[in-house]
N, C-alpha and C positions, 0 to 999 in steps of 0.2 A: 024270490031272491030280490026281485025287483023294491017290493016291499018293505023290506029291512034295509035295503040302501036307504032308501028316503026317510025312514025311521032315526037310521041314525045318522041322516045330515040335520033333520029337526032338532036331535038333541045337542049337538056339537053349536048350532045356530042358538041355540037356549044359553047355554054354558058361557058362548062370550058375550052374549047382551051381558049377563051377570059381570063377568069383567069388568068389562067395560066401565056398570053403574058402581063397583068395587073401588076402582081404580077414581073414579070421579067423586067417589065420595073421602076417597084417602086423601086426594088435592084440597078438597075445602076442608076437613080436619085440620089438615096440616096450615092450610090459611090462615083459619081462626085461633090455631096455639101460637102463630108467629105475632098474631095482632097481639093477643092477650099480652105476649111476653114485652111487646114495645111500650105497650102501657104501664106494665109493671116498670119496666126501668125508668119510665118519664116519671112515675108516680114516687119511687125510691129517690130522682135527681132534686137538688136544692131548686127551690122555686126563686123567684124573681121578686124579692120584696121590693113594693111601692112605695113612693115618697112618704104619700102620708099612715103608711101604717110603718113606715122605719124608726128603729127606734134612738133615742138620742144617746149618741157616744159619750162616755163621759172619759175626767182624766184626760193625760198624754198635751200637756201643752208644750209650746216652744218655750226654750230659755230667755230667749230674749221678746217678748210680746208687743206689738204694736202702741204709741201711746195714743193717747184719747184725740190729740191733733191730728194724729196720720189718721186714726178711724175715721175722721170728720170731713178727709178731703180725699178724690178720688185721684187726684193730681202727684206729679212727680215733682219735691221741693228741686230749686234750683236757690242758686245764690250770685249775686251779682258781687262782683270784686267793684272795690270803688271805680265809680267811669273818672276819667279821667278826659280832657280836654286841654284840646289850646283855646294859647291864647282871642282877645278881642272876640268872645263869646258872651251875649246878655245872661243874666239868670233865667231872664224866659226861656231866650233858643234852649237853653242846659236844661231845662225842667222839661222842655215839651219834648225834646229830642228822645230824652231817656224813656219820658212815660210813654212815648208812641211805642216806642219798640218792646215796651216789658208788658205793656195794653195786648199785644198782640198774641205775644208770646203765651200770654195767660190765657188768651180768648180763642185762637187757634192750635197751640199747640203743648191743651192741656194740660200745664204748668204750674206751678204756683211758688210765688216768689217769698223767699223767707226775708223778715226784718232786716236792712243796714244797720240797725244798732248790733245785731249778734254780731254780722261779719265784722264792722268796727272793734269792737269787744275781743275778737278772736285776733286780730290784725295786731293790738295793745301785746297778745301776749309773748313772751319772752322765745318762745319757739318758733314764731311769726316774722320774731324783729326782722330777720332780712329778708323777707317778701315786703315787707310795709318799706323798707329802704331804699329796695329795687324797685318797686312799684312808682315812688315818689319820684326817682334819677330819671326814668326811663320814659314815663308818664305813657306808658303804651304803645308807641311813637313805630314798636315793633313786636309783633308777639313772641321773644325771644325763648328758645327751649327749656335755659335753666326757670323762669322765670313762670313759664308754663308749667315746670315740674312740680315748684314752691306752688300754682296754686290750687295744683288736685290735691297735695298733700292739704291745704286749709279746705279744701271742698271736702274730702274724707273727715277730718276732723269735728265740721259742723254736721258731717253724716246726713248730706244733701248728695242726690242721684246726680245733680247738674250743676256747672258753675260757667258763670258768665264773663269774659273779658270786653270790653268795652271801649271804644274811645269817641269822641266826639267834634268836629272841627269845622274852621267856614268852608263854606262850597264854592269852587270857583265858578260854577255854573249862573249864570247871571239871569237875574230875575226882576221881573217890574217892581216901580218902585215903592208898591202896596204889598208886596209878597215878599218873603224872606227863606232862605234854605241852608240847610248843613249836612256836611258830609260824616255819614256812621259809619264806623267799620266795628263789628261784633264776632267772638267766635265761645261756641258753645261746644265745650267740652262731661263727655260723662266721669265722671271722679269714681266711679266702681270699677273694677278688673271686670274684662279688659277695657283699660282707659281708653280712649278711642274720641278723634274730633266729632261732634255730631252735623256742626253744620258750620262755617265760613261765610260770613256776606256782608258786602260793604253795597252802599246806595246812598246817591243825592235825597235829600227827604227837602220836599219843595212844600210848603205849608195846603196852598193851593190847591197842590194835587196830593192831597194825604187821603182822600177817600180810596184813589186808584190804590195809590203805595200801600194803602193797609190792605186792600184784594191781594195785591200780588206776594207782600210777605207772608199774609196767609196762607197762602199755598204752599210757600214752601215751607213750614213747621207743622202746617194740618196731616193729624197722623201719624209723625212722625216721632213722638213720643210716646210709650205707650203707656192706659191707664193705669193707674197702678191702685188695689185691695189688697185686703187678710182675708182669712178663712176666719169665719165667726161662729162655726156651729159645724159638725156634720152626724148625719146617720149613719145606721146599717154599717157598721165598721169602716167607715170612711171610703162609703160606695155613693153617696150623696154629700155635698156641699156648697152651704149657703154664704156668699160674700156680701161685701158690704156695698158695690158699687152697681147701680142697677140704668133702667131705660134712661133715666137721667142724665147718664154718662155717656148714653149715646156708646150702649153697646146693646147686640141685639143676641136671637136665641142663636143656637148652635156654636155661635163664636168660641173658636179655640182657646185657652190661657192658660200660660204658664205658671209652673209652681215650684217658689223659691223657698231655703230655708236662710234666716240670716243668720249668723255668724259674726264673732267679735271676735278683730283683727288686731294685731300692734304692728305699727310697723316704723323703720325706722327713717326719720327726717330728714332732709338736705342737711340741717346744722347738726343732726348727730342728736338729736332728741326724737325721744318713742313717743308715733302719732298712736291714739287710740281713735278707732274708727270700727264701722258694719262692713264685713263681705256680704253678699248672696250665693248659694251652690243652688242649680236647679235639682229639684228632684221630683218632677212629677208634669203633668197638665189636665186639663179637665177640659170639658164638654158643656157650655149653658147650653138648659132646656125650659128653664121657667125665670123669662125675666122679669123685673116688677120696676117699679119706678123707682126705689132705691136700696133695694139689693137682688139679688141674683142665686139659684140654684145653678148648681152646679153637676154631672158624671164623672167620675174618676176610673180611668180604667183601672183592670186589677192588679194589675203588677205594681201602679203606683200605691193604692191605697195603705199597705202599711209602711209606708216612708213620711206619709203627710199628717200633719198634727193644727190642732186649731192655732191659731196665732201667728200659720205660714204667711207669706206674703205671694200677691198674684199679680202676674202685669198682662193685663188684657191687648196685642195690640191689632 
């Protein structure tokens, strides 16, 4: 009796090894179809096309297309309204005064100043006359709000991001009698919606000390404008794009930029005449990952990419 007990503990001892090795081989079956099936799905998912095997978009441009001037400059145009001065001023103090402060403007804060003859030209015309009347009466003396109003409307019209008000005058600050100085008072308005002051600043400019004065004005406009590109090219359904503004511009990888589409505005004037002029609507941003000396790649996340078309405008800032 004895005998057949321990007979049949050995076979019942047999029976679950097998389990056991049953059961541990069901767990790795089951491993290896869950791996298979994750690869199948990775294998099924869209893959991640590279820059350079993306291929070129074609078609879908903007209505209105950058001209071959904006291509050329990375710069946001601005326009100076005539500066205006008092009296007992030489033409030198008038010539230096003005070039320090537009010297700057350009060299710091990325700018770039459009012709006096267009603004002239534009001031002539019949839609202008009472900015050019008031301009004259008033000589700047105060930056008055109609008169502020009259000159975003000419800043829209010459379809410049920026417009300069100006005036020019003696200093009462008294200076040796090798040295000479004059008092600036400047404000920089943006002429795009939302119109908005950019900056206010009036300073003694001392000849002297114009190395200091040009430090410290650069400070306060470095930056502060941002660069401004198009879209010149993209891939992969507008998963990649190449701009035209690169290391040069002193912009580097990853920097975020926005993306604009312009738009043509009419709108109506202080005297009752339709300005034509550019809006911008944002409608997207991108991601640099490959900058070059003078242009730049671009990522587009995907929610933007079918809103953006070659010919957009970018303001890196």
């Amino acid at each position: 009796m004895r005998a057949l007990t321990n007979q049949i503990i050995i076979v019942i001892d047999k029976l679950f090894d097998c389990s056991i090795v049953q059961l541990y081989m069901l767990k790795k079956m089951f491993s290896c179809a869950v791996f298979l099936l994750l690869i199948s799905i990775a294998g099924c998912g869209q893959k991640q096309i590279m820059l350079m095997n993306a291929p070129l978009d074609t078609g879908d441009t903007v209505d209105h297309p950058p001209s071959e001037e904006e291509l050329l400059t990375s710069k946001s145009f601005v326009a100076f309204l005539p500066v205006q001065y008092a009296e007992n001023l030489s033409r030198y103090h008038k010539a230096l005064s003005v070039s320090f402060v537009q010297s700057v403007l350009e060299e710091y804060g990325d700018l770039k100043i459009i012709d006096d003859i267009r603004v002239s030209r534009a001031l002539n015309r019949s839609e202008f006359s009472k900015l050019n009347a008031d301009l004259k009466k008033s000589k700047l003396r105060r930056f008055e709000d109609n008169l502020v109003k009259q000159t975003v409307e000419l800043g829209k019209w010459l379809r410049v991001r920026y417009i300069v008000l100006m005036r020019v005058q003696p200093s009462p600050e008294k200076v040796d009698s090798n040295d000479w100085s004059t008092y600036i008072r400047f404000r920089i308005i943006r002429v795009e919606d939302p119109v908005k002051n950019e900056l206010n600043h009036e300073f003694t400019f001392i000849f002297s000390e114009s190395n200091d004065i040009w430090e410290e004005l650069g400070s306060l406009v470095r930056g502060r404008f941002p660069l401004s590109g198009f879209i010149i090219e993209s891939r992969a359904n507008r998963a990649y794009v190449r701009i035209n503004i690169g290391r040069k511009n002193r912009i580097k990888d990853e920097q975020e930029c926005k993306i604009f589409r312009r738009v043509h505005k009419k709108i109506k004037g202080s005297n009752g005449n339709t300005i034509s002029s550019y809006g911008v609507n944002r409608i997207g941003q991108l991601q640099l990952f490959r900058v070059q000396e003078d242009f730049s790649w671009g990522k587009v996340p995907s929610k933007f990419r079918e809103a953006i078309r070659q010919g957009d405008a970018v303001r890196c800032y």
